[in-house]
GULUM-902340 format. One record per residue: residue number from 1; residue in three letters; chain; x, y, z of N, C-alpha, C in turn. Coordinates in steps of 0.1 Angstrom, whole numbers, plus 5000, padded with zeros to 4 digits. Layout:
BEGIN
PT  pos  code  unit  n.c1  n.c2  n.c3  ca.c1  ca.c2  ca.c3  c.c1  c.c2  c.c3
PT  NUM   Ala     A     X     Y     Z      X      Y      Z     X     Y     Z
...
***
This chain:
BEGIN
PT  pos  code  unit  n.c1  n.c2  n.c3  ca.c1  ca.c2  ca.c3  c.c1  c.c2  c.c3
PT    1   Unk     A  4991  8218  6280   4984   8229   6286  4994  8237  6295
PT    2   Unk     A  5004  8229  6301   5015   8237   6311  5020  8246  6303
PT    3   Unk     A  5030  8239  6286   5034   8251   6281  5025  8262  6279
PT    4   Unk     A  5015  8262  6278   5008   8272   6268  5005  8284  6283
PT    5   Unk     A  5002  8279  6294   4999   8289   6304  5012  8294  6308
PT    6   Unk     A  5022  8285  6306   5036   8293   6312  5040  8306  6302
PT    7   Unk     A  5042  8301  6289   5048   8310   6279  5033  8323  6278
PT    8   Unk     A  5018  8321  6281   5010   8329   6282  5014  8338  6296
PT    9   Unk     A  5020  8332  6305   5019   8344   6317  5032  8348  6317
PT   10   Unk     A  5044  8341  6314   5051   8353   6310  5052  8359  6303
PT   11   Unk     A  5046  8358  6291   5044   8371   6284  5039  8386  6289
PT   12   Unk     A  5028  8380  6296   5017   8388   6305  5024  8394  6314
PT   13   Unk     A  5030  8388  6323   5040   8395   6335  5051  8408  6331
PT   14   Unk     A  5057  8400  6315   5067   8409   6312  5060  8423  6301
PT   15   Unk     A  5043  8422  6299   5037   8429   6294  5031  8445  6306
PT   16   Unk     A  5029  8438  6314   5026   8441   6324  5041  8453  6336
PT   17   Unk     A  5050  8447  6333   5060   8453   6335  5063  8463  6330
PT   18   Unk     A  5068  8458  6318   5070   8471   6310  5058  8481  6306
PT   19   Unk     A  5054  8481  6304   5040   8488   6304  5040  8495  6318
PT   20   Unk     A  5044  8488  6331   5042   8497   6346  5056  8508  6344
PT   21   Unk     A  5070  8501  6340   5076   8510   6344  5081  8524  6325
PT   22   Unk     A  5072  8519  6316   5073   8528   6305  5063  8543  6314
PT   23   Unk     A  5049  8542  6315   5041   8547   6320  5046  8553  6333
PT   24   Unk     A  5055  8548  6340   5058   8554   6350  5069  8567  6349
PT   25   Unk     A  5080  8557  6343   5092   8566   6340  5096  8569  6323
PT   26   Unk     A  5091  8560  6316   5088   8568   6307  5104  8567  6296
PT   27   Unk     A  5111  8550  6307   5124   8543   6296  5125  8543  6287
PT   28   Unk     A  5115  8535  6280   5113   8527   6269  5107  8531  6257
PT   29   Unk     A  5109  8545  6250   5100   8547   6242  5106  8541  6235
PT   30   Unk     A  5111  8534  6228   5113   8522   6217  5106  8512  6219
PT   31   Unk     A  5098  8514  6230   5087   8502   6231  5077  8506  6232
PT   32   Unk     A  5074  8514  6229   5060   8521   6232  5047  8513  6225
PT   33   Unk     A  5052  8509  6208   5044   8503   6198  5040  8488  6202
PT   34   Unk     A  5050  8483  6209   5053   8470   6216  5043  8470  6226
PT   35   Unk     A  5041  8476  6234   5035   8473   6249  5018  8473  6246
PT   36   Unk     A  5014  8465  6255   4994   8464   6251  4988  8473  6258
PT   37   Unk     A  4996  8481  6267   4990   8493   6278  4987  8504  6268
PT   38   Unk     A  4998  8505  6258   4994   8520   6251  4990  8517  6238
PT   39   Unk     A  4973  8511  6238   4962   8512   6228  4958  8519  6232
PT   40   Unk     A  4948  8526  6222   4944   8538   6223  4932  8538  6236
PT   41   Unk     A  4926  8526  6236   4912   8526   6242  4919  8526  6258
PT   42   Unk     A  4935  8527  6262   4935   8528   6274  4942  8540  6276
PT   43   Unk     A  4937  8550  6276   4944   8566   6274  4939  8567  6290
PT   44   Unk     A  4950  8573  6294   4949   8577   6309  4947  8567  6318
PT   45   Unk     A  4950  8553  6314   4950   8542   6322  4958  8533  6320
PT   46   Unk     A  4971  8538  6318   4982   8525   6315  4983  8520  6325
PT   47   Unk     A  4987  8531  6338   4991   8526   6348  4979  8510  6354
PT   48   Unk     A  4970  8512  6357   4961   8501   6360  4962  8491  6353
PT   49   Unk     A  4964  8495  6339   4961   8483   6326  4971  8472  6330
PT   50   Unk     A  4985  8483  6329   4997   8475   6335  4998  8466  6345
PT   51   Unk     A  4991  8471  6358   4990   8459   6370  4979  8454  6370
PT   52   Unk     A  4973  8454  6364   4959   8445   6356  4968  8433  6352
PT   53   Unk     A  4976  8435  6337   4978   8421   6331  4994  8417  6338
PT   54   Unk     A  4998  8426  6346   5011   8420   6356  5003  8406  6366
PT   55   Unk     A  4991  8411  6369   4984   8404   6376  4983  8392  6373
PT   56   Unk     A  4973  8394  6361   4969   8385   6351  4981  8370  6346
PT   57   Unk     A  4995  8380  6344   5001   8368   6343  5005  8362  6359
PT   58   Unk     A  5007  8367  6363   5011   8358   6382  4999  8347  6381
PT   59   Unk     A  4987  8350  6377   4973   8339   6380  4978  8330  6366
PT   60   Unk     A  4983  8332  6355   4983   8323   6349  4994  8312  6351
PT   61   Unk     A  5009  8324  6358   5016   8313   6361  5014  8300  6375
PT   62   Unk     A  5008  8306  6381   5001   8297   6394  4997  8286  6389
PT   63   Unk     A  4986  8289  6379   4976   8279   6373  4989  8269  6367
PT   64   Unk     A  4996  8272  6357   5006   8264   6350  5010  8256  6364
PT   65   Unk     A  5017  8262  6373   5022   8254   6380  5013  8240  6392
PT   66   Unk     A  5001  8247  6392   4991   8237   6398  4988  8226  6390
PT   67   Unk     A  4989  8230  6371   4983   8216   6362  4996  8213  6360
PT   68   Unk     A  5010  8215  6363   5021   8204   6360  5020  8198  6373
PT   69   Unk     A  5016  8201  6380   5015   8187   6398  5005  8183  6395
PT   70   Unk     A  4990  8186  6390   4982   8177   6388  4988  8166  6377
PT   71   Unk     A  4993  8171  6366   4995   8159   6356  5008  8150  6360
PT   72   Unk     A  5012  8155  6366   5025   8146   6376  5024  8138  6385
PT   73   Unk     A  5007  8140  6391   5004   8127   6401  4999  8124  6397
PT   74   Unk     A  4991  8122  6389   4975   8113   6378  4982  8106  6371
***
């Protein structure tokens, strides 16, 4: 369960990233097809989407790190 939430939030964090600073500055159009911010259904809302799942991964990596000390004392 630890791997699965670590390798899930960083994905998320570095989805989340890029996605904030494509949308901002506008680097990365080589990644444009890559990023989950620019589906269609978020038109005029990367920016949020972006610190939405930046968010998203920080709570997942917390969690990872709270069930590897739980399964390290039990």
């Amino acid at each position: 369960m630890h791997a699965l939430l670590t390798i899930s939030g960083w994905l998320l964090l570095l989805q989340g990233l890029g996605g904030l600073v494509n949308a901002l500055f506008g680097w990365w159009r080589w990644a444009h097809d890559l990023l989950v911010v620019n589906l269609p259904i978020l038109d005029g809302y990367e920016v949020f989407a972006a610190i939405v799942i930046g968010v998203l991964g920080f709570v997942l990596l917390a969690a990872a790190d709270v069930t590897r000390k739980t399964e390290g004392s039990g």
